[in-house]
C-alpha positions in Angstrom: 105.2 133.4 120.2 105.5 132.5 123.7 101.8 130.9 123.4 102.9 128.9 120.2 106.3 127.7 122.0 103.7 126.7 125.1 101.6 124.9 122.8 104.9 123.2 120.9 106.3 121.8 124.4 102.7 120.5 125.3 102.3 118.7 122.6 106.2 117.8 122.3 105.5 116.6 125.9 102.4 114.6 125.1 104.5 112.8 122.2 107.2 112.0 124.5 104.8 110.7 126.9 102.8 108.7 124.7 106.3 107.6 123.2 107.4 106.8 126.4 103.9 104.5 127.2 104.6 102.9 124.2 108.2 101.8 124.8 107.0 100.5 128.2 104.1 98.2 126.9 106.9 97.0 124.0 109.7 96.1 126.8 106.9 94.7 128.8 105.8 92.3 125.8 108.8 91.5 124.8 110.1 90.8 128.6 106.4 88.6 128.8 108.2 86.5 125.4 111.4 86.2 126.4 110.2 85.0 129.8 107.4 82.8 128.4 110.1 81.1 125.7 112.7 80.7 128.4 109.5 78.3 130.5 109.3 76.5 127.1 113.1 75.9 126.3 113.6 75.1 130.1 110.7 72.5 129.9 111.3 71.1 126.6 115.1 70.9 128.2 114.0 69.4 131.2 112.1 66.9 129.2 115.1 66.2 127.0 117.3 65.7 129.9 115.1 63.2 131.7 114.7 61.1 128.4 118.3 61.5 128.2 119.7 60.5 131.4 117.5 57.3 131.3 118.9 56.3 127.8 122.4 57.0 129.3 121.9 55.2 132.5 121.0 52.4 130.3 124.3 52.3 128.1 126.2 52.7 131.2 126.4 56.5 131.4 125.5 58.3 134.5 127.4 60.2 137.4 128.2 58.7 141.4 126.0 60.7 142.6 123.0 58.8 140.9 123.7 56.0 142.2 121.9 54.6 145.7 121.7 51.6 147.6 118.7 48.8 146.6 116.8 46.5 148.8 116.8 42.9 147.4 112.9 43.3 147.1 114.0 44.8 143.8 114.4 41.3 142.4 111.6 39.6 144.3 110.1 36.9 142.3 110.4 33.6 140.1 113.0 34.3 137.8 114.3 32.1 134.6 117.2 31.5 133.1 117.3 32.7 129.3 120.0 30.0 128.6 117.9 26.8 127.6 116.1 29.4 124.9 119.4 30.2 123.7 120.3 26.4 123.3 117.1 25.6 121.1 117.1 28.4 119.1 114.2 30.8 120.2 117.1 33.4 120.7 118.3 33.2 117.0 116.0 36.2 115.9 117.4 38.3 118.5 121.1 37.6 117.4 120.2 38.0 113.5 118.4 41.5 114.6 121.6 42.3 116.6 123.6 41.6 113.2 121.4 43.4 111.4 122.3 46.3 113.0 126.3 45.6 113.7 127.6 45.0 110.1 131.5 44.4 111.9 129.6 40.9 113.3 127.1 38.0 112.4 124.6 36.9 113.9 127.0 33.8 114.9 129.2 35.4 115.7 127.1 37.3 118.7 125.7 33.8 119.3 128.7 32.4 120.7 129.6 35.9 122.8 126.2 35.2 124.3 126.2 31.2 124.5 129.4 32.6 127.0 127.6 35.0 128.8 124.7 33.1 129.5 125.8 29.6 130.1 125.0 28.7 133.5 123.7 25.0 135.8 121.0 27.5 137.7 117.8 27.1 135.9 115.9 29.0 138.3 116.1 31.3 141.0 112.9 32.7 143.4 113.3 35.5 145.5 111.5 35.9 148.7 112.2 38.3 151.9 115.6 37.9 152.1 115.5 33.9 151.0 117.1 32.7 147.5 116.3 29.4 146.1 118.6 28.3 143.6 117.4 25.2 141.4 120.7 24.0 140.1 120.9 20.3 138.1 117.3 19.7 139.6 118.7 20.2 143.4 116.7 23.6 144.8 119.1 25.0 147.4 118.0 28.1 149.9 120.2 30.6 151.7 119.5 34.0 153.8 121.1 37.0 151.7 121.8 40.2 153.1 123.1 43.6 151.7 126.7 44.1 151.0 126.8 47.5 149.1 127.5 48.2 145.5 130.8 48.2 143.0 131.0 50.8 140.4 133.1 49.0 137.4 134.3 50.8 134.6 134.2 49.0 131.2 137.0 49.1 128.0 134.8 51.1 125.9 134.3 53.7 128.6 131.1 53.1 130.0 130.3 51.9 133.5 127.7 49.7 135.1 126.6 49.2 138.6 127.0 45.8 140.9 124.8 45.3 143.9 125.8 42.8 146.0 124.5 40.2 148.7 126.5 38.0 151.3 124.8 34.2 151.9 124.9 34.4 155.8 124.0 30.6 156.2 125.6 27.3 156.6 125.0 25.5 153.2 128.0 25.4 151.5 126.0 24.8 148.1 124.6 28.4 148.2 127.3 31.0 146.5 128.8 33.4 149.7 127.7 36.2 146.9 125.5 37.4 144.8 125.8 40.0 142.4 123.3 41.9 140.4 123.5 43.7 137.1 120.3 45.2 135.7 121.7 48.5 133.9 119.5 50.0 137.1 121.2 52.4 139.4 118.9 52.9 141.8 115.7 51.6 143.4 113.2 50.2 141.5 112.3 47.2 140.6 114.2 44.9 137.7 112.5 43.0 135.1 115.8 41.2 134.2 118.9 41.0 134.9 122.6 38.9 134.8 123.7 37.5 137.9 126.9 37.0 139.4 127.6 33.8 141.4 131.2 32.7 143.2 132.5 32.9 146.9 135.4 35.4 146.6 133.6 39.3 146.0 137.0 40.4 144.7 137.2 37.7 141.9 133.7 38.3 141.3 134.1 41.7 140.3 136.4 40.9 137.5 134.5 38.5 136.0 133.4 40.0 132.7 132.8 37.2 130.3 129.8 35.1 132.1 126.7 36.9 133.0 123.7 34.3 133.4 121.0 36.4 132.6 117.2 36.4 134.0 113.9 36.9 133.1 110.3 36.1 134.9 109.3 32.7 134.5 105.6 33.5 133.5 107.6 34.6 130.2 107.5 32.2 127.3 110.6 31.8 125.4 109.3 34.2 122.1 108.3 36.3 124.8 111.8 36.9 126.2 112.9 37.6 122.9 110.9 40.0 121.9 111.9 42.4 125.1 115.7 41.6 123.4 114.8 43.2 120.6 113.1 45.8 122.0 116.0 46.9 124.0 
């Protein structure tokens, strides 16, 4: 009897070992999944988040703390102003894509909110160093711009947007005292448009909501311009 019992609780024993091994190596594996799905879901969240933030940033959703100072080399070049397509038409397929996808509006209807926003005198602006050329009424006029920090505005349907800001430091009385940039950019990098703001008081400046001359390079053709519309 004593022999039997022996023999039970060896074996009982070897059971509960092997049990025991086999609980391990299932906890292990399943630790090894949870872990290797948790990689995955914080990747693909990662991922997510990064696409996210961008479109955000975009539309004029982000947080202070993304926000950072940018040199004017972010709009270095020869830029163009978008009105003159707007005034023979080349912009029509942008507003009739815009209605398109706004049934509350036509596409005349967003013509004249842009004919507003980007009616402007300055044909052309280059960018070099810390010299801007403005070409207004055929007159070019050059001033020395440097760095005056950046306004956070909040807009009426809740979204914000970013102005960086430059201070003419010269004499010519032509030249705007400030500059204004708006590029739905909140950081460095460089632009590839943007809407301008142009006046001598930076307070004023600030407020104004309704007149945004808008940029783009000037190796662009008109159809050209248009089609990067559309695509944003």
């Amino acid at each position: 009897m004593k022999k039997r019992l022996w023999l039970g609780g060896l074996t009982l024993a070897l059971l509960l070992a092997g049990c025991g091994e086999d609980t391990q190596t299932n906890d292990n594996e399943q630790q090894e999944a949870v872990a290797t799905e948790e990689v995955v879901r914080e990747e693909t969240t990662e991922e997510h988040a990064h696409t996210h933030d961008k479109d955000d940033v975009y539309k004029g959703y982000f947080d202070d703390a993304q926000v950072a100072d940018r040199p004017l080399s972010d709009w270095a070049g020869d830029w163009q102003s978008v009105y003159p397509f707007l005034q023979d038409g080349t912009l029509d397929e942008v507003f009739e894509h815009k209605a398109e996808h706004d049934a509350s509006q036509t596409a005349d209807d967003i013509k004249a909110y842009y004919t507003i926003g980007y009616e402007t005198d300055v044909s052309r602006i280059v960018i070099d160093g810390h010299m801007i050329t403005f070409y207004q009424n055929g007159q070019a006029h050059t001033g020395e711009f440097v760095y005056d920090g950046y306004e956070i505005l909040t807009y009426e349907k809740g979204n914000r947007g970013v102005r960086f800001i430059f201070k003419h430091i010269g004499d010519d009385a032509v030249v705007p005292t400030y500059i204004q940039f708006s590029d739905h950019i909140i950081a460095p990098q460089t632009s590839d448009h943007y809407h301008i703001y142009m006046g001598n008081d930076r307070a004023q400046l600030l407020e104004e909501m309704d007149n945004w001359p808008t940029y783009y390079p000037a190796n662009l053709t008109g159809h050209d311009i248009a089609h990067e519309m559309i695509a944003h």
